[in-house]
C-alpha positions in Angstrom: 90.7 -144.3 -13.0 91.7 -143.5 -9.6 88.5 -142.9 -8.4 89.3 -144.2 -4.5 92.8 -145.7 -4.5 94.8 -142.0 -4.2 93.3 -139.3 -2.0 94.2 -136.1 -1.5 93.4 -134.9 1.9 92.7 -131.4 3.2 91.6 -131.4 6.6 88.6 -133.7 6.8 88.0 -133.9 3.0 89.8 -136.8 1.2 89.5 -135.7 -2.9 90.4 -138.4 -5.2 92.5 -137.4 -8.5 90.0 -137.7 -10.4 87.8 -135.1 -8.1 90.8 -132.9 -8.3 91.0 -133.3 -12.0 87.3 -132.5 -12.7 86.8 -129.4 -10.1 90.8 -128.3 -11.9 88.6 -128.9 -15.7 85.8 -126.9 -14.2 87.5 -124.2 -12.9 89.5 -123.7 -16.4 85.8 -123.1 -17.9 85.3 -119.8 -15.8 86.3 -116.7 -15.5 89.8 -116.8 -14.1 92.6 -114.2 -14.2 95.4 -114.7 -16.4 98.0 -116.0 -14.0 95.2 -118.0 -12.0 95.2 -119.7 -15.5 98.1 -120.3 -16.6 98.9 -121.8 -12.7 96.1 -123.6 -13.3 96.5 -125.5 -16.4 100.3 -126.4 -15.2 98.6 -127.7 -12.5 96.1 -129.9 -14.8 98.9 -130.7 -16.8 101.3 -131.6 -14.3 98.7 -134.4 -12.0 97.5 -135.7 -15.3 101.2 -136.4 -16.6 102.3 -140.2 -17.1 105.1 -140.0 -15.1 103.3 -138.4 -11.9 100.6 -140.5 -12.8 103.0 -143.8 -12.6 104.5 -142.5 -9.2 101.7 -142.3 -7.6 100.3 -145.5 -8.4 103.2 -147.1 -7.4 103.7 -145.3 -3.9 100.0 -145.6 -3.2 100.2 -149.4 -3.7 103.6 -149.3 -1.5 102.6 -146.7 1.0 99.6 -148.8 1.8 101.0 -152.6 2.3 103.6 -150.7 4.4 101.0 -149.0 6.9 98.5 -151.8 7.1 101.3 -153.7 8.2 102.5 -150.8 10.5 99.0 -150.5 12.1 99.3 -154.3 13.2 102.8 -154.2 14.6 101.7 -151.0 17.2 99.3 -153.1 18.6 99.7 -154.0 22.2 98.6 -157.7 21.6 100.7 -158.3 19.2 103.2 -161.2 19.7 106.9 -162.2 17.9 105.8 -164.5 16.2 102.3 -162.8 14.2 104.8 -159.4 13.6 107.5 -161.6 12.1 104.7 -163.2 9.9 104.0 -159.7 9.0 107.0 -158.6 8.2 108.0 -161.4 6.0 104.5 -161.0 4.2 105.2 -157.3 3.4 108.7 -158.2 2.0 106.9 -160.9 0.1 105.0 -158.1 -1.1 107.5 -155.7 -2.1 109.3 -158.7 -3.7 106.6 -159.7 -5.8 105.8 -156.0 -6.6 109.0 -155.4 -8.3 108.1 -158.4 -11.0 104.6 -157.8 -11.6 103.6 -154.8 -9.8 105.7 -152.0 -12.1 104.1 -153.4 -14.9 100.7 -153.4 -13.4 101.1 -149.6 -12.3 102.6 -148.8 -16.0 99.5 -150.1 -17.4 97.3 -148.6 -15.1 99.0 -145.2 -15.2 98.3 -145.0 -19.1 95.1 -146.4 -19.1 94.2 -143.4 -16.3 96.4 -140.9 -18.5 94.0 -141.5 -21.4 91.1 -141.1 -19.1 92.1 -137.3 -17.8 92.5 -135.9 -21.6 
């Protein structure tokens, strides 16, 4: 499940999808007005859907080898040589990721779409 790699923040509370999932499950159970309920399970529906599910696996993973790297190259120490080292290691990254990682997220997206029926 994506328990802590996706996060959802709003202001100084980060909710993983699987918080937003169960508090969007809990709130179906009460007393809610029609519309309210009907946005509500499109909403449940649409952030437990394989292909959102699959996207946002795969920009998480991306989205995160890209600002790690980002974070080091702003640093004022930083020399030509360590930020090229970087750079090649996050194209390495996104090179590998297109063999292996697309499959990986597939697989992980289905196993978590199983998870939020």
């Amino acid at each position: 499940m994506l328990h802590t790699v996706v996060s959802v923040s709003h202001g100084r509370t980060n909710w993983t999808l699987a918080q937003v999932v169960h508090v969007c499950k809990l709130l179906k159970n009460s007393n809610l007005c029609e519309e309210a309920s009907v946005e509500l399970n499109s909403l449940l529906k649409g952030i437990t859907n394989f292909n959102f599910l699959c996207m946002l696996i795969i920009w998480n993973k991306l989205l995160t080898a890209i600002d790690k790297v980002n974070v080091i190259l702003q640093k004022q120490n930083i020399t030509i040589d360590i930020a090229t080292r970087h750079l090649k290691g996050l194209i390495h990254f996104v090179e590998k990721f297109r063999e292996e990682g697309i499959e990986e997220a597939l697989n992980e997206a289905k196993k978590n779409q199983l998870s939020y029926q």
